[in-house]
TIFI-915292 format. One record per residue (C-alpha): residue number from 0; residue in three letters; chain; x, y, z. Coordinates in steps of 0.1 Angstrom, whole numbers, plus 5000, padded with zeros to 4 digits. Each point is the difference from the previous one (the first is absolute). Layout:
<rs>
R   seq   type   mol     px     py     pz
R   NUM    ALA     A      X      Y      Z
...
</rs>
This chain:
<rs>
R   seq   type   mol     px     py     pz
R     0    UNK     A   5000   5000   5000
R     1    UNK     A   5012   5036   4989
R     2    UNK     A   5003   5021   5033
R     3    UNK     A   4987   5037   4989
R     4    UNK     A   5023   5026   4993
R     5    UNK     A   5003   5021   5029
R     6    UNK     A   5003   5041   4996
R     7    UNK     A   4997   5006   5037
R     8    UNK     A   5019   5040   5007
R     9    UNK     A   5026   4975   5019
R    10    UNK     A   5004   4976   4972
R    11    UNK     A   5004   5031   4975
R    12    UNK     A   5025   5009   5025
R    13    UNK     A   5018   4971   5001
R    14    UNK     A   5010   4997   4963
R    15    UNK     A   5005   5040   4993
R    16    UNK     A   5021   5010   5025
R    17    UNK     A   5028   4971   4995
R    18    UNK     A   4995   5010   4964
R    19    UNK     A   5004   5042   5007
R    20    UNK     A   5032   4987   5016
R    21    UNK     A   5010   4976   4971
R    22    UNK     A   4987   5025   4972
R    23    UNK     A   5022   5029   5016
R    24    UNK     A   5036   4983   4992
R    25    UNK     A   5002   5008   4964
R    26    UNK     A   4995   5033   5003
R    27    UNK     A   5020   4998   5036
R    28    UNK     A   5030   4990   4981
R    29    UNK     A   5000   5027   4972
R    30    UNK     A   4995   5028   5020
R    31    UNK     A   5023   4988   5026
R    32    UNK     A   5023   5003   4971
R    33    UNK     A   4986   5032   4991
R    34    UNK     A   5003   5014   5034
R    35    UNK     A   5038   4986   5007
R    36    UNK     A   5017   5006   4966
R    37    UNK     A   4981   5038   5002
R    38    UNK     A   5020   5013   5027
R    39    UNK     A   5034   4988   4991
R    40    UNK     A   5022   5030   5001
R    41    UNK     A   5011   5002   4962
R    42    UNK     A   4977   4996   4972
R    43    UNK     A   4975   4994   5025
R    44    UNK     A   4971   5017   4976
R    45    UNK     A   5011   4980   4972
R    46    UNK     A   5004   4966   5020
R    47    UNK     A   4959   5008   5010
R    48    UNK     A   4993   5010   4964
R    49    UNK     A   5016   4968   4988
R    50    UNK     A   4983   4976   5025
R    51    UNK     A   4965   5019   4990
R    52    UNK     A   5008   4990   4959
R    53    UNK     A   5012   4961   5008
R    54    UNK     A   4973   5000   5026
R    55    UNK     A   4971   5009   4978
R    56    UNK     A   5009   4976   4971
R    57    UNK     A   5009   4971   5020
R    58    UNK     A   4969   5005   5020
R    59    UNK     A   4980   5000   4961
R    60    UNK     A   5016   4964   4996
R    61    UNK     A   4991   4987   5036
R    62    UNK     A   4966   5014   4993
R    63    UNK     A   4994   4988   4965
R    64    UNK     A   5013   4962   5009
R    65    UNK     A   4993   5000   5042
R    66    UNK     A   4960   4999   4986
R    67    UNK     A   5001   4963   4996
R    68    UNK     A   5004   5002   5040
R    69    UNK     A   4964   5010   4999
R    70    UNK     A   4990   4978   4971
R    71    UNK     A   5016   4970   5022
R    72    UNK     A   4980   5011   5027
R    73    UNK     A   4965   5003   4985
R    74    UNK     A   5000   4965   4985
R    75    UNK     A   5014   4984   5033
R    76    UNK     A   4969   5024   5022
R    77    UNK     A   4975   4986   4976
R    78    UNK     A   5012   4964   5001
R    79    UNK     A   4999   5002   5034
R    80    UNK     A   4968   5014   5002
R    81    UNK     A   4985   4975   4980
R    82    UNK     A   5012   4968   5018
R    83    UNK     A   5026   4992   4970
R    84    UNK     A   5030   5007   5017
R    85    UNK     A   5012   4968   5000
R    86    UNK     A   4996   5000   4960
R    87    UNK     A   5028   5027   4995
R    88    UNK     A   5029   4983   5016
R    89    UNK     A   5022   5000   4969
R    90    UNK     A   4992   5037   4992
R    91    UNK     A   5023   5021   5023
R    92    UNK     A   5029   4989   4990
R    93    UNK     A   4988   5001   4965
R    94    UNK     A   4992   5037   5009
R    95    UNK     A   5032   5009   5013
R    96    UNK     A   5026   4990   4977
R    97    UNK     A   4975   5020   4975
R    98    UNK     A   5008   5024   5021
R    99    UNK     A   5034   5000   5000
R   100    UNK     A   5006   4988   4963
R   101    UNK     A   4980   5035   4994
R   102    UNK     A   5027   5021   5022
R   103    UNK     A   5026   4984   4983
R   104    UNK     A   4995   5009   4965
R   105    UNK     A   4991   5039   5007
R   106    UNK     A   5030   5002   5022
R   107    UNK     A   5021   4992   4969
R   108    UNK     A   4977   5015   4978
R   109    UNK     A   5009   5039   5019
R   110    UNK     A   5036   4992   5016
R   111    UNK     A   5019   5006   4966
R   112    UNK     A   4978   5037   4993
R   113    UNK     A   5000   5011   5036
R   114    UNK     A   5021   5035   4987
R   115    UNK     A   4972   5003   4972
R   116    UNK     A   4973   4998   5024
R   117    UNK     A   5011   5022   5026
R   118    UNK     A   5014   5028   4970
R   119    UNK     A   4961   4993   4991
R   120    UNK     A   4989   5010   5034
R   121    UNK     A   5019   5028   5000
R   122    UNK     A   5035   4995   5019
R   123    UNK     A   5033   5011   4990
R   124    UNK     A   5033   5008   5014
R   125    UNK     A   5007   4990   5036
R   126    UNK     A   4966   4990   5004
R   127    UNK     A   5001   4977   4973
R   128    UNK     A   5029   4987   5006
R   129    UNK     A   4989   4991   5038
R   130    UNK     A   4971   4985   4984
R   131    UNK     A   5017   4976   4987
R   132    UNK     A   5024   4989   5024
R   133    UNK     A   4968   4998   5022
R   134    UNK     A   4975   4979   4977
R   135    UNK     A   5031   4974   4987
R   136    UNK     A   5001   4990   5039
R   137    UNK     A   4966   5002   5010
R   138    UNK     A   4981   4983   4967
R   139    UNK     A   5014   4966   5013
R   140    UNK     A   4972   4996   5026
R   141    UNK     A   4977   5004   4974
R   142    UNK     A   4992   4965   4996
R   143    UNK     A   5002   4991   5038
R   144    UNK     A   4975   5028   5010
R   145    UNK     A   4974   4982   4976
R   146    UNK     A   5007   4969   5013
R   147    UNK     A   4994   5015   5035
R   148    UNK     A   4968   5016   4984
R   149    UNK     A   4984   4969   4985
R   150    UNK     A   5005   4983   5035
R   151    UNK     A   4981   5028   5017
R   152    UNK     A   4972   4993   4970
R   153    UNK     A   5000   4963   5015
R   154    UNK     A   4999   5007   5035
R   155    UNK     A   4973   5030   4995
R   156    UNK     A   4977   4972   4977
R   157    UNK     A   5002   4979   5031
R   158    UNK     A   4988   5029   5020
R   159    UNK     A   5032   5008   5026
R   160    UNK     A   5017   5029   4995
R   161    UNK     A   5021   4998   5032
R   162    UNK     A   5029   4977   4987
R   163    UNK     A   5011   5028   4971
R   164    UNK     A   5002   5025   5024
R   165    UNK     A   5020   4984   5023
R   166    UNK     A   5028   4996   4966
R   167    UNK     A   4989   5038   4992
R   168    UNK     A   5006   5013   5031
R   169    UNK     A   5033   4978   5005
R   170    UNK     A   5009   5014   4964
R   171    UNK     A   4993   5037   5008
R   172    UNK     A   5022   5005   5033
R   173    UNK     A   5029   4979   4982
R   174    UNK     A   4992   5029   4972
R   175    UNK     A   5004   5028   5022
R   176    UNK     A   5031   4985   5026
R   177    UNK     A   5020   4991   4965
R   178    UNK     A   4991   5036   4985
R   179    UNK     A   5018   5023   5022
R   180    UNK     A   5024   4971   5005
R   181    UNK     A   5011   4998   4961
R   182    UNK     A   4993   5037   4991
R   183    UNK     A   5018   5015   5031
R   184    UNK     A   5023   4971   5005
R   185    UNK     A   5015   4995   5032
R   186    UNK     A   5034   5014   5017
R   187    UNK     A   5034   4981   4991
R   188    UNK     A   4973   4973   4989
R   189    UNK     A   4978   5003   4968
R   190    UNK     A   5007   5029   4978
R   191    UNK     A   4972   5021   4987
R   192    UNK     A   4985   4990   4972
R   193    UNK     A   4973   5029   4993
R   194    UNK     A   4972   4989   4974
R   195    UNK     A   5015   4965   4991
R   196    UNK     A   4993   4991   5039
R   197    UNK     A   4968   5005   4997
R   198    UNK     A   4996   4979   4972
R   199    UNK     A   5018   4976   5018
R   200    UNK     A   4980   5001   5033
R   201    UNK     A   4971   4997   4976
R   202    UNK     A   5014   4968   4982
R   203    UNK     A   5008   4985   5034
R   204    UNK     A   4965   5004   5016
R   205    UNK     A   4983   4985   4969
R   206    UNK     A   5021   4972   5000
R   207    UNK     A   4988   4996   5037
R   208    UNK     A   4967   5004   4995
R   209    UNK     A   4997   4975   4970
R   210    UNK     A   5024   4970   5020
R   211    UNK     A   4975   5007   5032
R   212    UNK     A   4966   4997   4974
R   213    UNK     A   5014   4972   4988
R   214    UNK     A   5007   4982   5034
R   215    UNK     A   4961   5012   5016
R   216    UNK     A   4988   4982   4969
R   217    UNK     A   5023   4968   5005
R   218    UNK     A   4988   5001   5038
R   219    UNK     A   4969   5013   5004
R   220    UNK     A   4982   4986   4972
R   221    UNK     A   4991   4964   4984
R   222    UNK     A   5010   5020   4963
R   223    UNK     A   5027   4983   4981
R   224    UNK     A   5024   5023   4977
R   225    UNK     A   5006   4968   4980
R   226    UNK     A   4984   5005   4964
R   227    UNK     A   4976   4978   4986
R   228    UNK     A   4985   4995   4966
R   229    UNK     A   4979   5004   4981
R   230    UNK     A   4988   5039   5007
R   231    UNK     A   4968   5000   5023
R   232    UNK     A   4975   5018   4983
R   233    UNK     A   5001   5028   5028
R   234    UNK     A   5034   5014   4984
R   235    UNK     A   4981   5005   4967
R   236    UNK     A   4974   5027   5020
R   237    UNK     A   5033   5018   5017
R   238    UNK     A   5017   5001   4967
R   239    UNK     A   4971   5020   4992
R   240    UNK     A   4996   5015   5030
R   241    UNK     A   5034   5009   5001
R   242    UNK     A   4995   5018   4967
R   243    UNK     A   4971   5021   4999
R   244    UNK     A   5024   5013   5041
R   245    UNK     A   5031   5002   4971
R   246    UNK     A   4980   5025   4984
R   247    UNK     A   4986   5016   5030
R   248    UNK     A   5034   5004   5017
R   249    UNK     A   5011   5017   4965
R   250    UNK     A   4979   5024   5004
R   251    UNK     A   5006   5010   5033
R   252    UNK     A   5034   4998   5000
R   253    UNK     A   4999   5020   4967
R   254    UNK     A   4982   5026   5027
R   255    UNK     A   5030   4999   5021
R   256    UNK     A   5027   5004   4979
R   257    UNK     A   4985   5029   4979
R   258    UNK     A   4998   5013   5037
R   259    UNK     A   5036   4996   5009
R   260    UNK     A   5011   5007   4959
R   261    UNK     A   4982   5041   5006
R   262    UNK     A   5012   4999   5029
R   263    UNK     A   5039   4995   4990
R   264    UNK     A   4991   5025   4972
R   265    UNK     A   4997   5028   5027
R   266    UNK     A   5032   4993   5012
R   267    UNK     A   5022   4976   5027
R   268    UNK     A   4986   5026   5028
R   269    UNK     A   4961   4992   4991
R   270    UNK     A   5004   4961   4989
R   271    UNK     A   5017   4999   5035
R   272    UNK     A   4971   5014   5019
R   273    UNK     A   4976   4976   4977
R   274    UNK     A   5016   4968   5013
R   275    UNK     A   5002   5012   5040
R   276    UNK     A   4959   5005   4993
R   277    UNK     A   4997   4970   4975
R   278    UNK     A   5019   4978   5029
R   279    UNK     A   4972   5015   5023
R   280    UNK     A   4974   4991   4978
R   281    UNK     A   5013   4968   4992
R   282    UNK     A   5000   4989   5036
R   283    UNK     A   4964   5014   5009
R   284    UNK     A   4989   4981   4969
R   285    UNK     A   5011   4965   5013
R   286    UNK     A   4991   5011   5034
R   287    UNK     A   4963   5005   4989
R   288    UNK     A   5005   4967   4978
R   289    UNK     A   4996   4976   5031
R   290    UNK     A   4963   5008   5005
R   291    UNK     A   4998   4997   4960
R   292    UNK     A   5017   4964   5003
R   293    UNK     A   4979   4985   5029
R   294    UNK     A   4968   5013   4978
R   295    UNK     A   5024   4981   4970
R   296    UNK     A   5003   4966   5017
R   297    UNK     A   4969   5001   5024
R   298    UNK     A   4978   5011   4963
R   299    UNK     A   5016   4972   4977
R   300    UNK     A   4991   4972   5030
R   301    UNK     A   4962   5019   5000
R   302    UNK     A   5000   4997   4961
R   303    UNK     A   5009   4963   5002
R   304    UNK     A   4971   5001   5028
R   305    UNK     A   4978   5014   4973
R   306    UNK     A   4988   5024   5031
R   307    UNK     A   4995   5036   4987
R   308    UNK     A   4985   5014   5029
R   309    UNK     A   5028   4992   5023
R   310    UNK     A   5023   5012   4970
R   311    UNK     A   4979   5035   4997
R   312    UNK     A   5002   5000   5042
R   313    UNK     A   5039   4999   4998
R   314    UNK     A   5003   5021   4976
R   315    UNK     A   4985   5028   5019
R   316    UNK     A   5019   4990   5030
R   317    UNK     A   5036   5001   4985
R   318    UNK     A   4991   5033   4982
R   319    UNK     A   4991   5015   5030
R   320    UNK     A   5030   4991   5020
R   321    UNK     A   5019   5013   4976
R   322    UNK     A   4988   5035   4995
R   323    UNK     A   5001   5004   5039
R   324    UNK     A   5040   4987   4992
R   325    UNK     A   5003   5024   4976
R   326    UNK     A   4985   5028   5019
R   327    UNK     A   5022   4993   5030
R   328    UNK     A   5035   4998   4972
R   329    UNK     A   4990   5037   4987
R   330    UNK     A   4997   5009   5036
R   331    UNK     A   5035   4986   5007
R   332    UNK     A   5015   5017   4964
R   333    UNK     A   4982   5032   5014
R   334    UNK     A   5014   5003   5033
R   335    UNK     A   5036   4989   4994
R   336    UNK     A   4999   5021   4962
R   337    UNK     A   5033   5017   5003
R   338    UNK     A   5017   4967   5015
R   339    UNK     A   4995   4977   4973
R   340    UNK     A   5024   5015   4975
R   341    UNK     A   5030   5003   5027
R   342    UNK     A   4999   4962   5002
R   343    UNK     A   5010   4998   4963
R   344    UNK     A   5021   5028   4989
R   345    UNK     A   5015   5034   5021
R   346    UNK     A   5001   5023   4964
R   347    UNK     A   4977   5031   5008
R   348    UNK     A   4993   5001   4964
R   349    UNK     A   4988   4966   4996
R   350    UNK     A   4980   5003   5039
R   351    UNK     A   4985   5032   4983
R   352    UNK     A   4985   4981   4970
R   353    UNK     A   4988   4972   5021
R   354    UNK     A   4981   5019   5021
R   355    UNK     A   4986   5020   4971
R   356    UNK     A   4978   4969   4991
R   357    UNK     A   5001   4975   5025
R   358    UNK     A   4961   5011   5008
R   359    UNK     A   4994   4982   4964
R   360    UNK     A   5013   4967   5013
R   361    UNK     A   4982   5003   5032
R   362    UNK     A   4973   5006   4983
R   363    UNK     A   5000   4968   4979
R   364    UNK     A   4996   4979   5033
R   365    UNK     A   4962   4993   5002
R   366    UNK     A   4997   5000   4963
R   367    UNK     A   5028   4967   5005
R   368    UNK     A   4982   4990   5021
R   369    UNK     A   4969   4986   4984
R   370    UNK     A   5019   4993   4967
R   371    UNK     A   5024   4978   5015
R   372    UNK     A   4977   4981   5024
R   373    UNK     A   4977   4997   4970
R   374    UNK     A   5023   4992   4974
R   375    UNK     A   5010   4972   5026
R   376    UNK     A   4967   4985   5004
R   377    UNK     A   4998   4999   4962
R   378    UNK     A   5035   4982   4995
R   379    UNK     A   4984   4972   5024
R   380    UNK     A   4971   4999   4984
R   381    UNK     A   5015   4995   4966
R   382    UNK     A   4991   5029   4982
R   383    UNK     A   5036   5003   4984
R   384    UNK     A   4985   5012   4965
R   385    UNK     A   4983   5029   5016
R   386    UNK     A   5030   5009   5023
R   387    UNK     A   5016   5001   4966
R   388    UNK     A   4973   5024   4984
R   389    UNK     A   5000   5027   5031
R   390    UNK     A   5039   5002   5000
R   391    UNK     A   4998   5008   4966
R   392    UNK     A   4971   5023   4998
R   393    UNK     A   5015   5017   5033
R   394    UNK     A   5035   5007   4981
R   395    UNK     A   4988   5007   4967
R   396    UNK     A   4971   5025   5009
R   397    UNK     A   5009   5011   5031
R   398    UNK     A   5035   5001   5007
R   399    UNK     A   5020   5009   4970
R   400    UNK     A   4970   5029   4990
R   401    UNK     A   5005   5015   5033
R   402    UNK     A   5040   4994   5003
R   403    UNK     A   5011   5016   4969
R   404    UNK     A   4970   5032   5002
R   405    UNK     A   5019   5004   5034
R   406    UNK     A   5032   5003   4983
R   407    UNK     A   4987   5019   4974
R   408    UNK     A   4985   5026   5026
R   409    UNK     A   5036   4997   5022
R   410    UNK     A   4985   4988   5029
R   411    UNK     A   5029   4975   5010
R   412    UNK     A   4999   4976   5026
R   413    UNK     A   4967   5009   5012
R   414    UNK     A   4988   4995   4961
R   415    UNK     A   5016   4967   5003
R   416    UNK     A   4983   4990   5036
R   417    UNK     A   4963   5014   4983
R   418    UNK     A   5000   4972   4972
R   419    UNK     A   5010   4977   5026
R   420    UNK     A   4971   5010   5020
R   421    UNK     A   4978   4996   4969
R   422    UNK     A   5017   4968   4990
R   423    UNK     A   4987   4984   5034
R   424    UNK     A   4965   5020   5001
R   425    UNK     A   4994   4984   4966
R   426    UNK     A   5006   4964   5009
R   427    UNK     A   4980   5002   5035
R   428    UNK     A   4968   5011   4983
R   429    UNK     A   5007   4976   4972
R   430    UNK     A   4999   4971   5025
R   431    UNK     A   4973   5011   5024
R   432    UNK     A   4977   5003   4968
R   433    UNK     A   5010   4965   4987
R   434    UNK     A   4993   4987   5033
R   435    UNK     A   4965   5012   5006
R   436    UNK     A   4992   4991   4964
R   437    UNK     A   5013   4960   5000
R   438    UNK     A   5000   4991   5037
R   439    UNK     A   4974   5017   5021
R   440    UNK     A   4973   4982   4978
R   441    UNK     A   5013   4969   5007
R   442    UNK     A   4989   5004   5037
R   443    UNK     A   4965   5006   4985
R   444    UNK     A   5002   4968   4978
</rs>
């Protein structure tokens, strides 16, 4: 007999805040980088700038390919959900080395251009050059952070999200220690090693992270790594699934790089106030994403269920929780405004242009807030093709318009911040309207 799903405020509790914690390392790690490599003494502007550049494009291809972690996860929820969890035995490790095969052939599909991509995005001289010698370290845990991602996919399809962020966590503080470790170095020790430690430290945490996934999985579950043929029909859906989130993550990584491309126009000073309030951003975003992924695995199980009114009830719930989050985030952004920047870079020019707009990004919190816990709750419930559609529609009529009239009318980085603002409004009304439409009569039916 299938117990019913439970969506209980503690339960809800119990799978978002492990995953706040777990969704926070990413961004913990690049603006840990951000934060360190920014106030080294010489070329401390163009070390930030530098990190802001490799950051924003590596993020793109995390993005793009880390999707299949919530394709993995939607198939195992629904599996589960339905009693046929036992039929899918062969399918994660099917689903990881997918995975990984995937990381494998961008990595060596962008490592040879990396100077034509970053001239694209607009970095030359010193910052260029630190690019560089900052991605050709740091690309090489490309591959292990999507191995650590589709294990996260697993373990969130079997509803616990407290084993990844135990190895987030773990990963994060080993980020942080080897940081100011590498980057300062260490008296008669370690020598400094300025932007290539942090690419190090970054390297090294990965590598941590992906060795601990690995054992959790070993340990703590019946799953076997070992592959077996032929394909189960399962990896034919998250090939597809995986697809129609290729095309979605395009698009909004497409957002993001335009971003940090006008920004790098301006000049090192504004792209290096972009990335101290894009690293803010980043990290509210996956701090308001562990409401959105307990609504993820708690909806795909419901789905399985075929129980729409517990799905609409949680739906509300997670929303909720997360505009009160998001509300209490702008509070924190208001009261400690001037403080931010200081963590990140001492340059009064830079501080000047970051408070000049950080209102924009503050602004963006409750708008994130119910597109990411809805765009969540959609990834679980298999609605990949739509995902894709929003994304697209979001960039194509709502972001670039508004970008490039901003530039046009000189408005800078607050131009930039308003088509981000846009970019998000768009894709929250586009979800709660698709939601009312195909869901809320299936309570009635």
């Amino acid at each position: 007999m299938i117990t019913p799903t439970n969506i209980s405020f503690k339960r809800i509790q119990q799978l978002a805040i492990p995953a706040i914690i777990a969704g926070i390392a990413e961004p913990v790690l690049s603006a840990t980088d951000a934060a360190v490599v920014g106030n080294i003494d010489n070329y401390g502007i163009e070390s930030l700038a530098a990190v802001g550049i490799v950051g924003s494009f590596l993020s793109a291809l995390i993005w793009i390919l880390g999707q299949t972690r919530s394709a993995i996860s939607a198939i195992v929820s629904q599996n589960l959900g339905a009693g046929k969890i036992a039929e899918i035995s062969s399918f994660p490790a099917q689903a990881i080395y997918f995975n990984i095969s995937l990381s494998i052939i961008v990595l060596f599909s962008t490592y040879f251009f990396v100077e034509e991509i970053f001239i694209l995005l607009n970095a030359e001289g010193i910052v260029l050059t630190f690019s560089i010698n900052y991605y050709n370290i740091r690309v090489w845990g490309f591959p292990l952070t999507l191995f650590t991602f589709a294990v996260f996919g697993i373990f969130r399809g079997l509803q616990n999200t407290f084993w990844p962020m135990i190895i987030a966590a773990i990963g994060a503080v080993l980020n942080i220690g080897l940081d100011f470790i590498l980057v300062y170095g260490i008296e008669n020790i370690i020598s400094p090693l300025g932007i290539k430690g942090a690419a190090w430290a970054s390297l090294i945490s990965q590598s941590v992270m992906a060795i601990l996934a690995f054992s959790f999985l070993m340990k703590k579950t019946e799953i076997s790594l070992k592959l077996k043929l032929p394909l189960h029909p399962e990896i034919r859906r998250l090939v597809f699934m995986s697809f129609n989130l290729f095309l979605r993550s395009v698009a909004l990584n497409t957002a993001l790089i335009l971003a940090t491309r006008e920004a790098a126009a301006l000049g090192k000073e504004y792209v290096a106030a972009h990335t101290i309030a894009f690293n803010i951003w980043i990290f509210t975003a996956f701090f308001l994403d562990g409401y959105g992924a307990a609504g993820n695995i708690l909806g795909g199980k419901l789905l399985g269920e075929r129980n729409y009114k517990s799905l609409w009830q949680l739906t509300k719930k997670v929303n909720i929780y997360n505009l009160i989050v998001s509300l209490l985030l702008v509070s924190i952004g208001t009261i400690f405004y001037r403080y931010f920047g200081l963590i990140f870079n001492k340059d009064e020019t830079v501080l000047a242009l970051f408070y000049g707009m950080f209102y924009m990004v503050l602004l963006s919190l409750p708008f994130n807030a119910v597109a990411f816990t809805l765009d969540s709750i959609f990834k679980g419930l298999g609605e990949m093709g739509f995902l894709r559609n929003v994304l697209l529609g979001a960039t194509i009529f709502g972001f670039i318009p508004v970008l490039y009239f901003s530039k046009y009318m000189n408005w800078g980085l607050t131009g930039i911040w308003a088509a981000m603002i846009v970019w998000i409004a768009y894709r929250a009304i586009a979800l709660i309207i698709k939601f009312k439409r195909k869901y809320i009569p299936l309570i009635e039916n």
